[in-house]
C-alpha positions in Angstrom: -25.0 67.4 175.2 -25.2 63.4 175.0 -26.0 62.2 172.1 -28.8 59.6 172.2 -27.9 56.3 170.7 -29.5 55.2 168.2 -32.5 52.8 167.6 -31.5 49.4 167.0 -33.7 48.0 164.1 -37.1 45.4 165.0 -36.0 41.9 164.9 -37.1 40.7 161.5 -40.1 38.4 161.3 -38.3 35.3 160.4 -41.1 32.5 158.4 -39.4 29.3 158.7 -39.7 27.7 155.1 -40.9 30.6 154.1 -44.4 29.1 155.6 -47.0 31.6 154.6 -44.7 33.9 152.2 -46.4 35.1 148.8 -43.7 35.7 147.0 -45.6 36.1 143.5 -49.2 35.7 141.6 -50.1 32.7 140.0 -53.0 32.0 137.7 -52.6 28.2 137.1 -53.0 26.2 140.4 -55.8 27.8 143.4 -55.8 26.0 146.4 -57.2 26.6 149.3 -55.6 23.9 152.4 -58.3 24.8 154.9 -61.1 23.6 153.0 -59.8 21.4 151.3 -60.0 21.9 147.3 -57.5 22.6 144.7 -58.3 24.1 141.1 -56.4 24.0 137.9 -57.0 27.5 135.7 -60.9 27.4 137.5 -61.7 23.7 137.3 -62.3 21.8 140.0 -60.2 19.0 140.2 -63.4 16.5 141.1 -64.3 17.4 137.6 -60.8 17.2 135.9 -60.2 13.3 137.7 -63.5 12.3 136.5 -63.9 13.4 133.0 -59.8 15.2 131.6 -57.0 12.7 130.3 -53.8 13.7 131.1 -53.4 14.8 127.6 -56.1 17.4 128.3 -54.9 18.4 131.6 -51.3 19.3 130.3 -53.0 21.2 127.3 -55.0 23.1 130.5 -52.1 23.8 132.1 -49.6 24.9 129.3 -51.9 26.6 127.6 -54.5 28.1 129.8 -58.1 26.1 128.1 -59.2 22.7 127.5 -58.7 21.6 124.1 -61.1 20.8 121.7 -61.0 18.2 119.7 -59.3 19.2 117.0 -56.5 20.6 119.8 -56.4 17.8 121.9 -55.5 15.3 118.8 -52.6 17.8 117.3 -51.3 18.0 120.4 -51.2 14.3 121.1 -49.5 14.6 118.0 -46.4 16.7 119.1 -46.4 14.3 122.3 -45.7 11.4 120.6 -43.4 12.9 118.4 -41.2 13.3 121.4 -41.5 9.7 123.1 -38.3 8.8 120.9 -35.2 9.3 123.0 -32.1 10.6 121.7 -29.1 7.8 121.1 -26.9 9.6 123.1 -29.8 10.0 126.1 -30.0 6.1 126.2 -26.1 5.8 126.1 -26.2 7.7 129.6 -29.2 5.9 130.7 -27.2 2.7 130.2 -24.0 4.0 132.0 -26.0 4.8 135.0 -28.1 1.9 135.1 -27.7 1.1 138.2 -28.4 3.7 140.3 -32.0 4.8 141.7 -34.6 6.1 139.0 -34.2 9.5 139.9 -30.6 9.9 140.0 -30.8 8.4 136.2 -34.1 10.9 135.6 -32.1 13.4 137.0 -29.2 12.9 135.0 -30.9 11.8 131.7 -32.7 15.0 132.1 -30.3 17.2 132.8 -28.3 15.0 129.2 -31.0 16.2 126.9 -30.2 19.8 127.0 -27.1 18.5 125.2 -29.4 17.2 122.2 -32.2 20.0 122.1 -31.9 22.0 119.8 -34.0 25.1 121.3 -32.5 24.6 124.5 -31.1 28.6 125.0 -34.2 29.6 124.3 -36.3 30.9 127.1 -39.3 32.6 124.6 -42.6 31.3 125.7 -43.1 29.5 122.3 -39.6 27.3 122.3 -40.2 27.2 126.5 -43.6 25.8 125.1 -42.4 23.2 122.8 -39.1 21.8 124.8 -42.2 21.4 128.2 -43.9 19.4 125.6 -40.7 17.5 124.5 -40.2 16.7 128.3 -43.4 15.7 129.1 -43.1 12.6 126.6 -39.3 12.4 127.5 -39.3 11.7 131.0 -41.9 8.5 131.0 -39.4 7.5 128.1 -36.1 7.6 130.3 -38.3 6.2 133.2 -39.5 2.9 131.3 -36.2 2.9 129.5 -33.7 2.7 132.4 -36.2 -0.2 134.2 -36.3 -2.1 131.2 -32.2 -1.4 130.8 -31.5 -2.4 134.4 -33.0 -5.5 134.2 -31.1 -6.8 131.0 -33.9 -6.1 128.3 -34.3 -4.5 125.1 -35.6 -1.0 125.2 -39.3 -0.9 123.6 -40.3 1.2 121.3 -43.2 3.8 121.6 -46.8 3.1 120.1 -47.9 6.0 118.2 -51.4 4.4 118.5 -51.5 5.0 122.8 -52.3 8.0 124.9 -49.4 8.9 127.3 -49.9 6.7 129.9 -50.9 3.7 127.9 -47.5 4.3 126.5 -45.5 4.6 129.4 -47.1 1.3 130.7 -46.3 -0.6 127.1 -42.7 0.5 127.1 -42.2 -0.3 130.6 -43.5 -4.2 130.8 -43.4 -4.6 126.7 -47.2 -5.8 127.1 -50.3 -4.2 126.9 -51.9 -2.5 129.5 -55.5 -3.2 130.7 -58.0 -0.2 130.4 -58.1 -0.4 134.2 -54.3 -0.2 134.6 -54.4 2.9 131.8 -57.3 4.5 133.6 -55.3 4.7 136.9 -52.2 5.3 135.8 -53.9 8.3 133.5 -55.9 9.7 137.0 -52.7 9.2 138.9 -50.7 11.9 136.4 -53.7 13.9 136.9 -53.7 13.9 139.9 -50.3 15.1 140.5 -49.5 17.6 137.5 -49.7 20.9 139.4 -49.8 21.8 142.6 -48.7 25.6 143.0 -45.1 26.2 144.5 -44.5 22.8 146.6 -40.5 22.7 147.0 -39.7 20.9 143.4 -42.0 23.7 141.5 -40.4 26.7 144.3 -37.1 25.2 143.0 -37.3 25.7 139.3 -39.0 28.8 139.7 -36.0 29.8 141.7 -33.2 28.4 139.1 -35.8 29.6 135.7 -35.6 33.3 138.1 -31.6 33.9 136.9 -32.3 33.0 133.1 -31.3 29.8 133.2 -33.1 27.2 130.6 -36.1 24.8 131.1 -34.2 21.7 131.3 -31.8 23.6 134.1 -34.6 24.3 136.1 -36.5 20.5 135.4 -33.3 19.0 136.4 -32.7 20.9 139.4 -36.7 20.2 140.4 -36.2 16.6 139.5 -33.6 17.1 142.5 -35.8 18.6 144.9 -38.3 15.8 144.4 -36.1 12.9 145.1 -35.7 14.1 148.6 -38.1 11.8 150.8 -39.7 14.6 153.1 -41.2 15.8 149.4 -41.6 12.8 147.1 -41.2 9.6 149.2 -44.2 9.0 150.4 -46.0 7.0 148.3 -43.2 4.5 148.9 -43.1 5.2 152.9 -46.9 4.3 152.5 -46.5 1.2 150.7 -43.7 -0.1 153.2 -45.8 0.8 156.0 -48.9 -1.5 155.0 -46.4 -3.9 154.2 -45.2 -3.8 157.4 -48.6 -3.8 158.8 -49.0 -7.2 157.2 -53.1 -7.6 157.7 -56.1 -5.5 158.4 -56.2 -6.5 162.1 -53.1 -4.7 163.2 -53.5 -1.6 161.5 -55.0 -0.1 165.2 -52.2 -1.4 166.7 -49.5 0.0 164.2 -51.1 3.2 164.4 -51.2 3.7 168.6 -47.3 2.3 168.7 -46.7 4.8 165.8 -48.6 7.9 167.6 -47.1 6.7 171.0 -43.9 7.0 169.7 -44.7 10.9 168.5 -43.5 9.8 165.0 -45.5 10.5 161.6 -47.9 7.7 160.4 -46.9 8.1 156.5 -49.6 9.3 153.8 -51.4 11.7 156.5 -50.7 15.4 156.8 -49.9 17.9 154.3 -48.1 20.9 154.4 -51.1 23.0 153.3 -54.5 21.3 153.3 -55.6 20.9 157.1 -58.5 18.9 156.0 -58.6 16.3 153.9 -56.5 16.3 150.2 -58.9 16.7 147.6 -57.2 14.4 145.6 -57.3 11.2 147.7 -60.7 9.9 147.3 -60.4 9.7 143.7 -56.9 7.3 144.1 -58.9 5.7 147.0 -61.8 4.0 144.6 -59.0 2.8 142.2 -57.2 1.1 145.1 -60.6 -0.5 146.2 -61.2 -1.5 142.8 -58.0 -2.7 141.7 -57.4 -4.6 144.9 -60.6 -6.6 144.4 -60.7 -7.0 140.6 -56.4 -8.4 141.6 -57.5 -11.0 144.3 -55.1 -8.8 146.9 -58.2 -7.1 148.9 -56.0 -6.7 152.4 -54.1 -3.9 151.0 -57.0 -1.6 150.4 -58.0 -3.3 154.0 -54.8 -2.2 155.3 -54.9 0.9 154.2 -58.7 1.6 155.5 -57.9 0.6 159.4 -55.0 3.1 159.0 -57.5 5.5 157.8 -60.1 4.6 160.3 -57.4 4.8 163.6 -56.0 8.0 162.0 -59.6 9.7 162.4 -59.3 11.1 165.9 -55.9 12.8 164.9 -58.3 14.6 161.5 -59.6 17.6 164.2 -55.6 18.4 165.1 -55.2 18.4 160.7 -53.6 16.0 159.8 -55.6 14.3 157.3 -55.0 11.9 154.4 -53.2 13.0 151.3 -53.1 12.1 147.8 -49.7 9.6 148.4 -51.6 7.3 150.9 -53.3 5.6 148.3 -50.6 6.0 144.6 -48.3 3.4 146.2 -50.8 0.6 146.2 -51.8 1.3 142.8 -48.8 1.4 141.6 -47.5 -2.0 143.9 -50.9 -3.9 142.6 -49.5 -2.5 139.0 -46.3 -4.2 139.4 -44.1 -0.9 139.4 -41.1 -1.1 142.1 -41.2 0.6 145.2 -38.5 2.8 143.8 -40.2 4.4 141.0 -43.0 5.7 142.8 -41.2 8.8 143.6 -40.4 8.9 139.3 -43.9 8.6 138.9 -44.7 11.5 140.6 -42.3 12.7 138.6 -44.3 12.2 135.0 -47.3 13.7 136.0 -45.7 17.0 137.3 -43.4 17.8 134.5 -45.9 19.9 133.1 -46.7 21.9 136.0 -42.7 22.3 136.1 -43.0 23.4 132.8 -45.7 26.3 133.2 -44.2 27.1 136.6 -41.1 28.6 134.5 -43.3 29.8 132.0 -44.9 31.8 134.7 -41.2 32.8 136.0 -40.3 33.8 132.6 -43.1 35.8 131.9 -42.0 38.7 134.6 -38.5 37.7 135.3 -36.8 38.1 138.8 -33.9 36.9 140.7 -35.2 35.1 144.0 -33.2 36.2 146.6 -34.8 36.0 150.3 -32.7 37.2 153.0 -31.2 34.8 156.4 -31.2 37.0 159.7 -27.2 36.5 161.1 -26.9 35.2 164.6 -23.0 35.0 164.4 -20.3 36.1 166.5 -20.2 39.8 166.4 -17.3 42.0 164.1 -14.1 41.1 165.9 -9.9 41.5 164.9 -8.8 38.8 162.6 -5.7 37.0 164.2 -2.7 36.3 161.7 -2.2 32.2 161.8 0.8 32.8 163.8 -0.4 33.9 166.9 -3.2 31.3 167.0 -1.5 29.0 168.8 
């Protein structure tokens, strides 16, 4: 009697990216990429942009409520309690200066585990406190390496200015116009949490073997600076630059399609219609462009828009990044801190995406399907010739 072979095992579905893998439940960020909105613990974020501060967005976020008032000013409190950077921190940012912002971020970040004094502990409470420390450090380290770089004095924080205002004063040692403030304080918004996008996927993945909040801040720092993630503001900003004027934005765009590569600041790995976020960055750029006597870039930016149209049915629409990099050019920030921008608004949502980790602990370990050459006899090194 033969004996029937046995049944080779299905082919496993294999989801490049992981592209449409639930891995866990989240009750911070809900978006939904086919039509095109995106909700922080329940609130919309048309309603956030218009009437949160950042200050109230990260209490949202870490906490689970908007603050009251009472809230919202002892927890501006502990953030500006923060904005001081350790002696030691600056010491690195100096020895680095001259490399890009994010490797000194990175770096600086990755420092300050040295000087924290909770930094073994993952409770939620000391996670809590070291997100908030964080979320005041990194604008510090950002304003204080430009400001090193260039030869200057580091500037001290104002206890008097929200978080933005703040980062703006210690960067340029002046102060900030409301207008700036106000954009700079929609921007963070904007971009504090955005469910598991690569940088938050990667701490969760790093927080998922116990290691501590700066290991996995530092490691998502990491995963931002990679431009296919948090480049394109500044991909946008050379592309209207290269544009030059309104008139050959058509004519950019058809060369661009023609040649079947990506026109920058459209498409999104999950909305297919248009990102929520972009029309509120899109009245600031008007605004701002006007109100600075530079009106083409905001011109630029709408013939791109308006030749991209025909490509919105296929989905790829504008995102959020088409429109930061002109804020922050107009602003006078260098094109390589936009991607560290990005960076201060979404240490927060890095921080509750390792509270979320924390709170039912696993190790994240997905599985590769092996293609290799099959089990074969190992030859000694002698007899290979």
């Amino acid at each position: 009697m033969t004996t029937p072979a046995p049944e080779s095992a299905p082919e496993p579905e294999i989801h490049r990216g992981l592209n449409g893998v639930y891995f866990d439940r989240s009750d911070v960020s809900d978006i939904d990429g086919r039509a095109g909105t995106l909700y922080y613990r329940g609130y919309s974020i048309h309603d956030l942009a218009e009437h949160s501060s950042f200050e109230e967005v990260i209490c949202l976020l870490l906490y689970g409520e908007l603050p009251t008032r009472a809230q919202l000013a002892a927890f501006q409190g502990e953030l500006r309690a923060a904005r001081d950077l350790p002696a030691p921190i600056l010491d690195v940012i100096r020895a680095t200066a001259t490399a890009h912002p994010m490797d000194v971020l990175r770096t600086a970040v990755s420092a300050l585990s040295a000087t924290d004094p909770e930094v073994a502990d993952n409770s939620r409470e000391a996670t809590l406190r070291k997100g908030i420390r964080l979320t005041s450090q990194v604008p510090a380290i950002i304003a204080a390496h430009h400001r090193i770089r260039q030869g200057l004095d580091v500037v001290a924080p104002d206890a008097s200015l929200s978080l933005a205002a703040n980062f703006l004063w210690q960067l340029k040692g002046t102060r900030p116009s409301q207008e700036a403030v106000g954009l700079i304080d929609l921007d963070l918004v904007l971009h504090a949490e955005h469910g598991t996008n690569a940088s938050a996927f990667t701490a969760r993945v790093v927080a998922g073997t116990n290691a501590n909040l700066h290991a996995a801040v530092t490691a998502a720092i990491a995963a931002l600076s990679g431009p296919a993630h948090g480049g394109a503001a500044e991909m946008v900003m050379q592309m209207a630059q290269e544009i030059g004027e309104p008139e050959h934005a058509a004519d950019f765009v058809k060369r661009t399609r023609d040649a079947r590569e990506p026109v920058m600041g459209f498409g999104h790995r999950v909305y297919r219609v248009e990102d929520p976020r972009a029309r509120h960055m899109r009245a600031g750029v008007e605004r701002l462009s006007r109100e600075m006597g530079e009106p083409k870039w905001f011109a630029i930016l709408e013939g791109v828009l308006e030749a991209m149209r025909p490509y919105s049915r296929l989905g790829v629409a504008v995102n959020v990044d088409f429109y930061a990099g002109v804020v922050y050019y107009l602003l006078g920030i260098p094109e390589d801190m936009f991607v560290p921008m990005f960076a201060i608004g979404r240490t927060p949502g890095w921080a509750v995406q390792v509270l979320e980790q924390f709170r039912n602990n696993i190790l994240i370990r997905p599985l590769t399907v092996y293609n290799g050459p099959a089990p074969r006899d190992y030859v000694p090194i002698e007899a290979r010739g």
